[in-house]
C-alpha positions, 0 to 999 in steps of 0.5 A, spaced: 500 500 500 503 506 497 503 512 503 499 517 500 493 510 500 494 510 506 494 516 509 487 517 504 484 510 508 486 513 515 483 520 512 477 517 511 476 514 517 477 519 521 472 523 517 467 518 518 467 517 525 467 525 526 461 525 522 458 519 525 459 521 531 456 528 532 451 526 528 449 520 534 452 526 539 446 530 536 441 525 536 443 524 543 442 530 545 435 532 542 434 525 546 431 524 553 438 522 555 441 525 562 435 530 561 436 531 569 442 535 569 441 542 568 447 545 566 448 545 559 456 544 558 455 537 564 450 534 560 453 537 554 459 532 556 457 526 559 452 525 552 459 526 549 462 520 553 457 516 552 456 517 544 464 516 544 463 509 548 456 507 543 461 509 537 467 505 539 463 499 542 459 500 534 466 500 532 469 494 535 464 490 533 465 493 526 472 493 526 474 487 522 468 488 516 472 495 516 480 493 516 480 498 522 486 497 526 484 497 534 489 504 534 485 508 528 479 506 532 481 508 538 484 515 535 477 516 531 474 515 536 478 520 541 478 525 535 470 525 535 470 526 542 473 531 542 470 535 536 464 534 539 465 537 547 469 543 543 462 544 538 459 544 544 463 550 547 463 554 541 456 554 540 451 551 544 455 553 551 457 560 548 449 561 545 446 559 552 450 565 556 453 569 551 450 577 552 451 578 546 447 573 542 442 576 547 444 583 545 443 582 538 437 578 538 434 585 541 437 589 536 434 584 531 427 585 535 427 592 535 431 594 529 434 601 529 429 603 535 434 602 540 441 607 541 446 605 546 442 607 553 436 604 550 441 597 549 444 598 557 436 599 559 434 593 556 439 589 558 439 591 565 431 589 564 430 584 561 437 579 562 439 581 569 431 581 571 426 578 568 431 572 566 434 571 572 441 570 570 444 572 576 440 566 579 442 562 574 449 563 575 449 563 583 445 556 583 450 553 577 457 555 580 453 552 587 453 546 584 459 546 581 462 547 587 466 554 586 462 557 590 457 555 597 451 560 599 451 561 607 446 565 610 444 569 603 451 570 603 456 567 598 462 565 599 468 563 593 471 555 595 477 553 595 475 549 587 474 557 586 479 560 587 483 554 582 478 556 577 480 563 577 487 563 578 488 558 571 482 563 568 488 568 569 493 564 567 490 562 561 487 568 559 494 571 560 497 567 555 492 569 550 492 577 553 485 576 553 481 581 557 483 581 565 478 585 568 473 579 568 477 574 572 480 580 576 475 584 581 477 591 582 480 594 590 473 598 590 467 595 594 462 595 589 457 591 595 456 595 599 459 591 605 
C-alpha cells in the first residue's frame, strides 16, 4: 500500500467517525438522555462520553468488516470526542450565556429603535431581571462547587479560587481581557 493510500484510508476514517459521531452526539442530545442535569456544558459532556463509548463499542464490533486497526479506532474515536465537547463550547455553551447573542437578538427585535442607553436599559431589564441570570449563575457555580451560599451570603471555595487563578493564567497567555477574572480594590457591595 503506497503512503499517500494510506494516509487517504486513515483520512477517511477519521472523517467518518467525526461525522458519525456528532451526528449520534446530536441525536443524543435532542434525546431524553441525562435530561436531569441542568447545566448545559455537564450534560453537554457526559452525552459526549457516552456517544464516544456507543461509537467505539459500534466500532469494535465493526472493526474487522472495516480493516480498522484497534489504534485508528481508538484515535477516531478520541478525535470525535473531542470535536464534539469543543462544538459544544463554541456554540451551544457560548449561545446559552453569551450577552451578546442576547444583545443582538434585541437589536434584531427592535431594529434601529434602540441607541446605546436604550441597549444598557434593556439589558439591565430584561437579562439581569426578568431572566434571572444572576440566579442562574449563583445556583450553577453552587453546584459546581466554586462557590457555597451561607446565610444569603456567598462565599468563593477553595475549587474557586483554582478556577480563577488558571482563568488568569490562561487568559494571560492569550492577553485576553483581565478585568473579568480580576475584581477591582473598590467595594462595589456595599459591605
Amino acid at each position: 500500500m503506497t503512503l499517500l493510500r494510506s494516509f487517504t484510508l486513515l483520512a477517511i476514517a477519521y472523517a467518518g467517525t467525526i461525522a458519525l459521531g456528532f451526528l449520534l452526539y446530536v441525536a443524543l442530545i435532542r434525546s431524553p438522555l441525562l435530561g436531569q442535569v441542568d447545566i448545559l456544558f455537564y450534560r453537554g459532556v457526559m452525552v459526549a462520553g457516552v456517544a464516544a463509548l456507543l461509537l467505539l463499542g459500534a466500532g469494535i464490533a465493526a472493526r474487522r468488516r472495516l480493516r480498522l486497526e484497534p489504534a485508528t479506532l481508538v484515535g477516531a474515536v478520541a478525535l470525535s470526542l473531542a470535536f464534539n465537547i469543543s462544538f459544544l463550547i463554541i456554540f451551544p455553551v457560548t449561545f446559552d450565556r453569551s450577552i451578546t447573542m442576547f444583545l443582538l437578538a434585541r437589536i434584531e427585535r427592535q431594529d434601529g429603535q434602540l441607541d446605546a442607553r436604550g441597549l444598557e436599559r434593556v439589558y439591565v431589564r430584561e437579562y439581569l431581571g426578568d431572566m434571572h441570570q444572576i440566579d442562574r449563575r449563583v445556583a450553577e457555580q453552587s453546584l459546581s462547587g466554586n462557590i457555597r451560599v451561607e446565610g444569603g451570603r456567598i462565599h468563593i471555595t477553595a475549587q474557586g479560587r483554582r478556577l480563577l487563578d488558571s482563568a488568569r493564567a490562561i487568559g494571560g497567555w492569550f492577553d485576553a481581557d483581565p478585568r473579568f477574572v480580576n475584581a477591582p480594590d473598590q467595594d462595589i457591595g456595599g459591605h
